[in-house]
C-alpha positions in Angstrom: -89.0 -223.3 152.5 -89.6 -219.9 150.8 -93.3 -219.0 151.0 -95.2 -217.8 147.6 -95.3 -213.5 147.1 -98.2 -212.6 147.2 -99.7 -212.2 143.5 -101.0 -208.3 144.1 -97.3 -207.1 145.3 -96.2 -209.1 142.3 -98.5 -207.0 140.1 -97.7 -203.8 142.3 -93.7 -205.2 141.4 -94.0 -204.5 137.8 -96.3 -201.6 138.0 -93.3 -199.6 140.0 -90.4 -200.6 138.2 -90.8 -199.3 134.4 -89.0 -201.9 132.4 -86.8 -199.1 130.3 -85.2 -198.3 133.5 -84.5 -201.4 134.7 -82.9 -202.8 131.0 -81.2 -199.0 130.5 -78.9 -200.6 133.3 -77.8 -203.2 131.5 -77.5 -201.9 127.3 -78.0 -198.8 125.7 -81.2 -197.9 124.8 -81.9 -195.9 121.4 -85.7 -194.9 119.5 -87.4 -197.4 117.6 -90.3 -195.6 116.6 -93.6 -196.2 117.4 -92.9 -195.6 121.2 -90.9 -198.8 121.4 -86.8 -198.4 122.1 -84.0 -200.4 120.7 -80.6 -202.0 121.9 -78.1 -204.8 121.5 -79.1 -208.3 122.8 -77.7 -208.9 126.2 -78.8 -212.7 125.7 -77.1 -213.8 122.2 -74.0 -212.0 120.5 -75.1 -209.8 117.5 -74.3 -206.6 115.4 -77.0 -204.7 115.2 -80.1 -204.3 117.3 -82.6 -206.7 117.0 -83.4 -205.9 121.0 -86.8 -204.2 121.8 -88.6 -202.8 124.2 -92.1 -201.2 124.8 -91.9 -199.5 127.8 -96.0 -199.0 127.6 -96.4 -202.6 127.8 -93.4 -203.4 130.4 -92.0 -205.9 127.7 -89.0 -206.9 125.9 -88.7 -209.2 123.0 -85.7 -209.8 120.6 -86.0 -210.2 117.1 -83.0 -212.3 117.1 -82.7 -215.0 119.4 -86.8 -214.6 120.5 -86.3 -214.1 123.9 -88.7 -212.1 125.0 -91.1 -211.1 128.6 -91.7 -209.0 131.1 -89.4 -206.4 133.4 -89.2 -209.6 136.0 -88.3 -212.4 133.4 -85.7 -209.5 132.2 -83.8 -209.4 135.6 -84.3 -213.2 136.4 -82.7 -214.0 132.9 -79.7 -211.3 132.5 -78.8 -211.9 136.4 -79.3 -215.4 136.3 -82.3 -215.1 139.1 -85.2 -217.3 140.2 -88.4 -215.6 140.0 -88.6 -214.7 143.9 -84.9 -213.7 143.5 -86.0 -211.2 140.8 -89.1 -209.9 142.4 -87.5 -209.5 145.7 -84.2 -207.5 144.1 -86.7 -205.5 142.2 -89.4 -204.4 145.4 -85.7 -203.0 147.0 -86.0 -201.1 144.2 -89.1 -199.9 144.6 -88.9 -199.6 148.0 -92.5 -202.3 148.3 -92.3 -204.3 151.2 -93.3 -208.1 149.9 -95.8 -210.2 151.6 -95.3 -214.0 151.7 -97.9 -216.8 151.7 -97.8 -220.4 152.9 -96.1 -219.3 156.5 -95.4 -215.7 156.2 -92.3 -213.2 155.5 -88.8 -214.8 157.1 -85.8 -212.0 155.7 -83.2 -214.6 157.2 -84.6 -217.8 155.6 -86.9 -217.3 152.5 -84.4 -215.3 150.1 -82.9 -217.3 147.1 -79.0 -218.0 147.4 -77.8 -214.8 145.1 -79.7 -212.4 146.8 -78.9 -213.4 150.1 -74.8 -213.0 148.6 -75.7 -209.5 147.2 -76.7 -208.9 150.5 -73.7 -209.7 152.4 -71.4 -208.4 150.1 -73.3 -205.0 150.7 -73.3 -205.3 154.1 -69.8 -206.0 154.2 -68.6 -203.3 151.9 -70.3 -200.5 154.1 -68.4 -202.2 156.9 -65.0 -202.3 155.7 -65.9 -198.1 154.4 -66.8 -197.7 157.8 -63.0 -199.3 159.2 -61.2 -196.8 156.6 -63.1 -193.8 158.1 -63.0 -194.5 161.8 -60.4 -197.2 162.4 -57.2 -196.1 163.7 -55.5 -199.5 162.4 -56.6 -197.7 159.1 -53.9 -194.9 159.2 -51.8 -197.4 156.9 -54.9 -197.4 154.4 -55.5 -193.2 154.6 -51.8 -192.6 153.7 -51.8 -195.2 151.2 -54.5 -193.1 149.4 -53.0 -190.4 150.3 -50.2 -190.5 148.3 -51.8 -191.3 145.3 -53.8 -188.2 145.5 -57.1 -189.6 146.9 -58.8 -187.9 150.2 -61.1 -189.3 151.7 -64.1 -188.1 149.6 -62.5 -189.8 146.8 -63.0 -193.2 148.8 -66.5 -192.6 150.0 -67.3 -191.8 146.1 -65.4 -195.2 145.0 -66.8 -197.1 148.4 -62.9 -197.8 149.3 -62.8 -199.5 152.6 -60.2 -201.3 154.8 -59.8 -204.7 156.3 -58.5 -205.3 159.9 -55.9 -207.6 159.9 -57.6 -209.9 162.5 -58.4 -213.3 161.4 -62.4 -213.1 161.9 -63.9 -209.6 162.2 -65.9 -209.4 159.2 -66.9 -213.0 159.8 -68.5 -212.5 163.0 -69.8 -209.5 162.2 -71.5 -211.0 159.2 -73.1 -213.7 161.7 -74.3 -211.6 163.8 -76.6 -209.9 160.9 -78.1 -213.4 160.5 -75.8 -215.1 157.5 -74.9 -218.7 158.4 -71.0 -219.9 157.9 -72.1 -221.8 154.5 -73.3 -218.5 153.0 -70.1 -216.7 154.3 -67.6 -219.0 152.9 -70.1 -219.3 149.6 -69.7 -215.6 148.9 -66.1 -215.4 148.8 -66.0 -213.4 152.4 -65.0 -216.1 154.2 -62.3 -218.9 153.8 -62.0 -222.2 156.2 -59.5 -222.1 158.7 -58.5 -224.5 161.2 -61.4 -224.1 163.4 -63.8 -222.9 161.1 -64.5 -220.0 158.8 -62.1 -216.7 158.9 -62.1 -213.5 156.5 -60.4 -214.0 153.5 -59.0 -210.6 153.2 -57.6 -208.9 156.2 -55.3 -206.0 156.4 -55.7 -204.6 153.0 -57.3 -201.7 151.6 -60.7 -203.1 149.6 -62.2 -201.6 146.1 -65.6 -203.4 145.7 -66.8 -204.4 142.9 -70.1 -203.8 141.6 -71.8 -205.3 138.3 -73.1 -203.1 135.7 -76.9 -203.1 138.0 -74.5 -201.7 141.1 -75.1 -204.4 143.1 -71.4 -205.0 145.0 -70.9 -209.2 143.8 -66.9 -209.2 144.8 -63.7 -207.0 146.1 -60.3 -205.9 144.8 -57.9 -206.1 148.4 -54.6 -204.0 147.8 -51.9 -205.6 150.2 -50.5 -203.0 152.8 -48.3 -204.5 155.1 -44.4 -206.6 154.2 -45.6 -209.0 156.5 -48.7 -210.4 154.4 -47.3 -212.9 152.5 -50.2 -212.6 149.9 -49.7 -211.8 146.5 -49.6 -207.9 145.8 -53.9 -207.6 144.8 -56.0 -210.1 145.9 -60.1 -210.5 144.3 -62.6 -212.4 145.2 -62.9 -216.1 144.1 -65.4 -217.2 141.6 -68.6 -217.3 143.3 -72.4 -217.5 142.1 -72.2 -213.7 141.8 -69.1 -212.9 140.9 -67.5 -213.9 137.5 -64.4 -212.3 137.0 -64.4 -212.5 133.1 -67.7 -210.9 133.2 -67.4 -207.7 135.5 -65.8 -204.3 134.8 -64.3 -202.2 137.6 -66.1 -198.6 137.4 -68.7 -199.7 135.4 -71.9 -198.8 137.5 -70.2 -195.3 137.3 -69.3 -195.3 134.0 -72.4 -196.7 132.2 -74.1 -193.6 131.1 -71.5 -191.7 130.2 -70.6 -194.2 128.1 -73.5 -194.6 126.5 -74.4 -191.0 125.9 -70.6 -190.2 124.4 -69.9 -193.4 122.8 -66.5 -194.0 124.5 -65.0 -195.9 126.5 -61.2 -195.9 128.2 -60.1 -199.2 129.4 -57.2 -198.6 132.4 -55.1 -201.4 134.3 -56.2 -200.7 138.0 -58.3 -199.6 140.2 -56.6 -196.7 141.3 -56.5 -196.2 137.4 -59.8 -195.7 137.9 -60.3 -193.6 140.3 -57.8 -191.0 138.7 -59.2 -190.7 135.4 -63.1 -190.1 137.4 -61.6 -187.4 139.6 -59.6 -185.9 136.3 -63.4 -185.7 134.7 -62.5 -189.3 132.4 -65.7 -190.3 133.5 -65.8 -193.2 131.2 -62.8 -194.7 132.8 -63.4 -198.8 133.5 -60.8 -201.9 134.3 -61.0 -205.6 134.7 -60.6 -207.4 137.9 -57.7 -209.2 137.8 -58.0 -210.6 134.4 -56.9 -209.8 130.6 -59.4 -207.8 128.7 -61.4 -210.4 127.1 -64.9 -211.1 125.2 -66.9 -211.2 127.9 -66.0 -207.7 128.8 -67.1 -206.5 125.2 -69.8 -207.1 125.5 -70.7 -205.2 128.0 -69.4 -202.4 126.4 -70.8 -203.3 123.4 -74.4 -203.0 124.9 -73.5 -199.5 125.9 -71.9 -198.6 123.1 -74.6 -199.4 120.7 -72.1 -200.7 118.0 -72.3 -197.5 116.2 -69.1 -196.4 113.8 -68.3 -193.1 115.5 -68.2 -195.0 119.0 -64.3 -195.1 120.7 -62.7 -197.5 122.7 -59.1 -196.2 124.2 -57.1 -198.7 126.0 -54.4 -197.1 128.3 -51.7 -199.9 128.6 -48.1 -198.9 130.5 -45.3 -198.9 128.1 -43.5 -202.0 129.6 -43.5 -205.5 127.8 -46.3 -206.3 130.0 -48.2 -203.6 128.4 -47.4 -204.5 125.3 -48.5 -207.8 125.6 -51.6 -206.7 127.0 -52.2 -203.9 123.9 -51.7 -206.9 121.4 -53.8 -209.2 123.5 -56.7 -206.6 123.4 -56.4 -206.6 119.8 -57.0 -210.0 118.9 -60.8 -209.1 120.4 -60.4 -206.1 118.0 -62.9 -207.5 115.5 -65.9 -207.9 118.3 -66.5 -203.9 118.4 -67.5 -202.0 115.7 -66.0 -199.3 117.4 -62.4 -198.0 116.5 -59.9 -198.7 118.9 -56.9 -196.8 120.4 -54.2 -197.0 122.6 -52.8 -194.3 124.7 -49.2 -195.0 126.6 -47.9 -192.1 128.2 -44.4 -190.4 126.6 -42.5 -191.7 130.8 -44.7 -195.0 130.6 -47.0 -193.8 133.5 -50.0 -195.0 134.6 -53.1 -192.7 134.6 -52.6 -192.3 138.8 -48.6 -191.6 138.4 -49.8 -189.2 136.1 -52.2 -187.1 137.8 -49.9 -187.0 140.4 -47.1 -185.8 138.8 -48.7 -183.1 136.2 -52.2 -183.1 137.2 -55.6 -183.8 135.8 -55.3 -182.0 132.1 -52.6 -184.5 131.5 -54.8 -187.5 132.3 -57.6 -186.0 129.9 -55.1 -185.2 127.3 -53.7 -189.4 127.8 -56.7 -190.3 127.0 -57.6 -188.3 124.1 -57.4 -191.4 121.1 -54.1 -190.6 119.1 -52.8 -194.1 118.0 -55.4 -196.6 116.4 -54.7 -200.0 118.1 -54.2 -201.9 114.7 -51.3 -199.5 114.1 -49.5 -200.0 117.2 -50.1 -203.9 116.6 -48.4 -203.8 113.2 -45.3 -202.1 114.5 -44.8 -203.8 116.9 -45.0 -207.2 114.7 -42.6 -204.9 112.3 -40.0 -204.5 115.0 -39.9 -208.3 115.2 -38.3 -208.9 112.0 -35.3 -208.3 109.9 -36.2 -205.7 107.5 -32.9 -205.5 105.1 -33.2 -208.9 104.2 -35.9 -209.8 101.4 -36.7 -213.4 103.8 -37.4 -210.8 106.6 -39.5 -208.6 104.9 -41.5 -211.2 103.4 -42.2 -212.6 106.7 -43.4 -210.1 108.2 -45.6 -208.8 105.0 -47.1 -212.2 106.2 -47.6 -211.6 109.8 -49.0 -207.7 109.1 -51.5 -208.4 106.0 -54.2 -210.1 107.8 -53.9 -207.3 110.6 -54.7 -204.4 107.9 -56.9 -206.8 106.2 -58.9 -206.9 109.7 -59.5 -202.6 109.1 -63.1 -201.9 109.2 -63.0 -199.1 107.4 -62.3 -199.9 103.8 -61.0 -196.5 102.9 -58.4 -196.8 106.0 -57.5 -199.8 104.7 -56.1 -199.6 101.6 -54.2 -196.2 103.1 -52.4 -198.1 105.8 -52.1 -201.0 103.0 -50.0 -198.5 101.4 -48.0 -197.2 104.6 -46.9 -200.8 105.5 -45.2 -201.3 102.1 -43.4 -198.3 102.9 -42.2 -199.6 106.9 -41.3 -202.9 105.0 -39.7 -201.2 102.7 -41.2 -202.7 99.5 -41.3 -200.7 96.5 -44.5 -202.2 95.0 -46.6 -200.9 96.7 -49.6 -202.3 94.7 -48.2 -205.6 95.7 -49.2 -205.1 99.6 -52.2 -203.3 98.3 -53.6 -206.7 96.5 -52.5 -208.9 99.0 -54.4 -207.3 102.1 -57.5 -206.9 99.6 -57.4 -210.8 98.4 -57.2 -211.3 102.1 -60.0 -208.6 103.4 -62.0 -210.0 100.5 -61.5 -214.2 101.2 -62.2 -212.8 105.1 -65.8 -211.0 104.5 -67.0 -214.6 102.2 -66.3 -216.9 105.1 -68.2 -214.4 107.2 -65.1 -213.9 109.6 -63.1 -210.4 110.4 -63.6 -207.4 107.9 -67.1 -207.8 107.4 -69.1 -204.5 108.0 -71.5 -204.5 111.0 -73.7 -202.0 109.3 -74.2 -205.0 106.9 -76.1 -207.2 109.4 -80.0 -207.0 108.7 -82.1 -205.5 111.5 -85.4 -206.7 112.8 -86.8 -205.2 110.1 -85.2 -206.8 107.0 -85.7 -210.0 109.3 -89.7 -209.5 109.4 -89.3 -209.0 105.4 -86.9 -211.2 104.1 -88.1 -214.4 102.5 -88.8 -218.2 103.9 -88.6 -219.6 107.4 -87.6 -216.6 109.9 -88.1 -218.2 113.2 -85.3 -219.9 115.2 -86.4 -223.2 116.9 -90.0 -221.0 118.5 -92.2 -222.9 116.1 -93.8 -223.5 112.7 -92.0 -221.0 109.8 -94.0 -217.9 108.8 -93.3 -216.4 105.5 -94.3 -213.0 106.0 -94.4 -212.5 102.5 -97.7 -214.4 102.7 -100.1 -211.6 102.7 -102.2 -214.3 104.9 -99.6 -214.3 107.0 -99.2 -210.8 107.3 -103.0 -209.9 108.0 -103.5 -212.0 110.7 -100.2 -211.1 112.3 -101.0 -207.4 112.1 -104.7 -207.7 113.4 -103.2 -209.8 116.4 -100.4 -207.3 117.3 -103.2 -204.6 117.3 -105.7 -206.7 119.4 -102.3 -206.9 121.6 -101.2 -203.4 121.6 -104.0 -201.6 120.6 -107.3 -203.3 121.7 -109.4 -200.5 122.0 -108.9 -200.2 118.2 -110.6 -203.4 117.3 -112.9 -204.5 120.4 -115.4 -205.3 120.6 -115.6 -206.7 116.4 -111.9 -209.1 117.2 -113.6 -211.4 120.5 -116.3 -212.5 118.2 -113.5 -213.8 115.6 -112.6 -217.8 115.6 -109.7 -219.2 116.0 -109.8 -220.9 113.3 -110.4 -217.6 111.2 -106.0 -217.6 111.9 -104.6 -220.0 109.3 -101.1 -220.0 110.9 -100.5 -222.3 114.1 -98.8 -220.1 116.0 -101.3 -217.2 115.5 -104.1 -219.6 116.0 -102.7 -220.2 119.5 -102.2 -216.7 120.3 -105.8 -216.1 119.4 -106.5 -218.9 121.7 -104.8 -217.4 124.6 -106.6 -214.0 124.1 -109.8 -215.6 124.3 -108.7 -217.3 127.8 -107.4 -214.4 129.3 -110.9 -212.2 128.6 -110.7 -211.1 125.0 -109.7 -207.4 124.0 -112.3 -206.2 125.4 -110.6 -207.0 128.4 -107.2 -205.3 127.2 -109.4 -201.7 127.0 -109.9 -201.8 130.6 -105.9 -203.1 131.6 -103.8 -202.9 128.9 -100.7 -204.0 131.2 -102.5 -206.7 133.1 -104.2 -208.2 129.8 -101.2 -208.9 128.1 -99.9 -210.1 131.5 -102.4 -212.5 131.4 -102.3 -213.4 127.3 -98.5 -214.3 128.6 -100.0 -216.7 131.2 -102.6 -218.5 129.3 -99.7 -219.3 126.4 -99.6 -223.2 126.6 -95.9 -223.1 126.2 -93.0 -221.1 126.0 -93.2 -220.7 121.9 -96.3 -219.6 122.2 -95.3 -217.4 124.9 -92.6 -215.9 123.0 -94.6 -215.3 119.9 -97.0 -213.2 122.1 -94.1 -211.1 123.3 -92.9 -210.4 120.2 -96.4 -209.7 118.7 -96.7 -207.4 121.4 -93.6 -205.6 120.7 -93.2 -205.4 117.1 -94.1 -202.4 115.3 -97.3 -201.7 113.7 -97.2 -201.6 110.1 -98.7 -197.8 109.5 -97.0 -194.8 110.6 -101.2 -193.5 111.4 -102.7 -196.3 113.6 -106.6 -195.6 113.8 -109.9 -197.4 113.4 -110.0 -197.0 109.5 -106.5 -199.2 109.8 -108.0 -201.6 112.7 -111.0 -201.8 110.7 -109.1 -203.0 106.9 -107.7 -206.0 108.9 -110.8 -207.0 110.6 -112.1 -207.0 107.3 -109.4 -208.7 105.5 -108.9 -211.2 107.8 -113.1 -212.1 107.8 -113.5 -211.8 104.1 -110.3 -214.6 104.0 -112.1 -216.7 106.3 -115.4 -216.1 104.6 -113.9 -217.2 101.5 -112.5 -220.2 102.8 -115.7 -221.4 103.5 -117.4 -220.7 100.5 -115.0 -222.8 98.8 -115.8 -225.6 100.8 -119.5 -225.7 100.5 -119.2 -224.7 97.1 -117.7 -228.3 96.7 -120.1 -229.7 99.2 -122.7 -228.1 97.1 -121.1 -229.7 93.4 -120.8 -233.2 95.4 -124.7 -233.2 96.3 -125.3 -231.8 93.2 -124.8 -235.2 91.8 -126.4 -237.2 93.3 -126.9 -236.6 97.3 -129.7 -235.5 100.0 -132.2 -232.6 98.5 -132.7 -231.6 102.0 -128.8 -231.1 102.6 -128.6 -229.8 99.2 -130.7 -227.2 99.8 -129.2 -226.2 103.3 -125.8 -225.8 101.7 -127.0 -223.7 99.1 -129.0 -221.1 101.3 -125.2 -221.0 103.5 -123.5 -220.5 100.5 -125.7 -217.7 99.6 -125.8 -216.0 102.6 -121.5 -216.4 103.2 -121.8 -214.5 99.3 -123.9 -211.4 100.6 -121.8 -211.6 103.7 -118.7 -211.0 101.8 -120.3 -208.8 99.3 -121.1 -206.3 102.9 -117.7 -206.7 103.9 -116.2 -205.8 100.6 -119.0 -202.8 99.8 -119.2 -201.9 103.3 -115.9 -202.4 105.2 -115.9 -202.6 109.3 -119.8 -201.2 109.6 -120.4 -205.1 108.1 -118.8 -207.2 111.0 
């Protein structure tokens, strides 16, 4: 049984690792103003960022979907992680050596199930590198790259290794570093054989695979030898780490460049790969063994930040394979906001072939985005038909007017509207004009394909816009409630900046917060020491607001509180001070209404003593509010 990490290496955990770095693995990160940084949800599919992060607080909370935490609950949720899993992962970062309660620090027996599989596919990739460098059996390997151009730089900058064509090398290698035949044959390493486990991939030349954190979750084998009777490239089975749909050869490599050009180029293979990198095509990625699908982007969408100049160019080879695959990738068209290209060289080589045979300037040049996907799409659905016959030509108007219709770019639509009359052949052209507009239009109402991403409302118009706003994390807030809005603001500054309004916001009720959900995040700053507490550890306060949340709404409210943007460009003490005010004077006011009709109900006929009691309250609440208006803050 795992022991408990110690609490002060947790706290030492998040104090390393700043949470921009660790998310800026995963999505693109842009400014949000007010120190805070912005992205693309990795937890819920959306258009435009509604992420955030506020790297000063080491939290994240999403507009959208309201997930929301800390730099920990980001790993354990994006990777799928318990919370050991996620501390542990994160202290390799760091380089912190954990400490473990209840029985002490065991490497072999107290990590989770995914980190121990990270760990032996790491182990195992550096092995099989090591069998590529050294190993004479490897020759085979060495010439293999070789002849495609790649020395043996090239593989220790890709981590290519080799496999010995053995039946259980790796495996007992593997053992003896500790890792038991279940969590062998769990990772994918190992298969069962007749007495027991053996390595799944022997005698091949291995690619791993990392995810977009670098961690190495699977491998691409390349057969060598006529006598394996495996198919030609063999990956890694679905396992708890590795999900081919949802990894992207290259990507660990590729991430940042691809973030800071807005481009991606998606190749067929992993030698693909390594070609355009070497040619300076440093944004080059592939799948593993799969068709280019959602999953993949997006990924790329979270690097890409869905912004209209962004470029994805998909390098297919010119066979009907290739073809298929191009019109394949285009269905997905819709889920980037980016344009999309294909390049397919003049011979029908692959970027490798390429290099090889004219060099690195003619792999750049491939790549450079010529042909918009939706325009090789339509011919090829052109070249399907009959065009001298009016049946033929009206058939395949029907088949190409949704795919123009599906143009993001208005502008470009109604031009290539106007081109595929003329590849029909139809000489009204206003006809195929209408028709792909009536189509674009009937798309955009039922919310499907066409509609412009720009469109969606950002966090924002979200906080503004009218109603219930919250999405199953608790009672609706209309922010339009100036009520509302007060209280929300004074709690975000108590939250973010408590210096500004401690040591006047302890002494405040909670019922002075008229809202539920604000009346339980007022709650949980009381229990976890007030603001006054948040001046002397801002990062550990809110920490510990987090932790005295009664439940996960409420927990989610105080990330997002924590995260949002302050309402003023200037935040000072004259700002602090106004919603102090506004929010006491409301309160005070509430409960001069009440005893006013306590005082109108004893008026009539009640107890002189309480009579008098209420009136002396009600007078005093009057020259209370009467301070607060005349004299602001200095009144609290």
């Amino acid at each position: 049984m795992a022991g408990r990490i110690n609490d002060e290496d947790v706290k030492a955990v998040r104090d390393a690792v700043p949470i921009d770095a660790v998310v800026s693995e995963y999505l693109q990160l842009r400014n949000a103003g007010g120190g805070n940084l912005k992205g693309l949800c990795p937890f819920h599919d959306e258009k435009s960022p509604s992420f955030q992060v506020s790297p000063s607080k080491g939290l994240f909370h999403c507009f959208g979907c309201q997930e929301g935490g800390d730099t920990i609950t980001f790993v354990m949720k994006v990777d799928h992680l318990s919370f050991s899993e996620a501390v542990e992962r994160l202290a390799a970062q760091a380089g912190i050596t954990l400490r473990y309660e209840e029985g002490g620090y065991n490497p072999a027996h107290q990590r989770g199930e995914r980190i121990r599989l990270v760990e032996a596919h790491k182990i195992a990739a550096q092995w099989y590198a090591e069998q590529l460098a050294t190993s004479p059996e490897a020759e085979t390997g060495r010439v293999f790259l070789a002849e495609r151009g790649f020395d043996q730089a090239a593989a220790v900058h890709f981590g290519v290794g080799y496999s010995p064509q053995g039946w259980d090398h790796l495996t007992r290698y593997l053992r003896g570093k500790g890792f038991t035949d279940k969590e062998l044959t769990l990772s994918g390493l190992s298969q069962e054989g007749r007495r027991g486990p053996i390595d799944r991939f022997r005698g091949r030349l291995m690619w791993p695979i990392r995810d977009i954190g670098g961690e190495v979750v699977g491998f691409g084998a390349r057969k060598l030898y006529e006598t394996d009777n495996g198919p030609k490239y063999l990956n890694t089975p679905e396992t708890a780490i590795y999900k081919k749909s949802q990894v992207l050869y290259g990507i660990d490599l590729a991430k940042k460049e691809i973030a800071k050009s807005s481009r991606a180029v998606v190749v067929e293979g992993y030698t693909d790969v390594m070609a355009c990198h070497l040619a300076g095509v440093t944004t080059a990625i592939a799948t593993c063994g799969t068709a280019f699908g959602g999953e993949h982007i997006k990924i790329l969408r979270r690097l890409l930040m869905d912004n209209g100049s962004a470029r994805v160019i998909f390098t297919f080879d010119g066979d009907a394979a290739g073809q298929k695959a191009a019109l394949r990738a285009f269905e997905d068209d819709q889920k980037f906001a980016a344009e999309t290209y294909i390049a397919i060289a003049p011979d029908g080589m692959d970027p490798c072939e390429l290099r090889l045979a004219k060099g690195d300037e003619a792999v750049v040049d491939l790549t450079e985005p010529r042909t918009p996907l939706f325009e090789f799409a339509l011919r090829q659905i052109v070249a399907r038909y009959d065009l001298d016959t009016p049946a033929g030509r009206a058939a395949a108007l029907d088949e190409a007017a949704p795919v123009v219709a599906r143009i993001k770019n208005s502008g470009a639509q109604h031009e290539v509207a106007v081109e595929l009359a003329g590849l029909l052949g139809i000489l009204d052209t206003q006809f195929v004009v209408k028709r792909v507009a009536q189509l674009a239009r009937w798309a955009r109402e039922r919310g499907g394909g066409g509609r412009n991403p720009a469109s969606a409302p950002g966090p924002q118009q979200q906080f503004e816009a009218a109603g219930p706003r919250r999405n199953g994390s608790g009672p609706a807030l209309n922010l339009r409630n100036p009520v509302y809005a007060t209280e929300r603001e004074l709690l975000k500054l108590a939250l973010q900046r408590p210096e500004l309004v401690s040591p006047a916001f302890d002494a405040y009720g909670v019922d002075e917060f008229t809202a539920v959900p604000y009346a339980a995040v007022r709650q949980a700053v009381m229990e976890a020491g007030g603001a006054e507490y948040g001046v002397q550890d801002p990062q550990e306060f809110l920490i510990r607001v987090r932790e005295e949340a009664p439940d996960d709404m409420v927990r989610a409210m105080v990330t997002e509180l924590a995260v949002e943007a302050i309402m003023r460009r200037t935040v000072d003490e004259t700002y602090a001070g106004e919603q102090l005010v506004t929010v006491r004077r409301r309160a005070v006011e509430r409960r001069i209404r009440d005893i006013q009709g306590t005082v109108r109900r004893l008026e009539a006929g009640g107890d002189p003593a309480r009579l008098a009691a209420a009136r002396n309250e009600l007078w005093v609440l009057q020259q209370y509010d009467q301070a607060l208006k005349v004299h602001g803050a200095a009144a609290l």
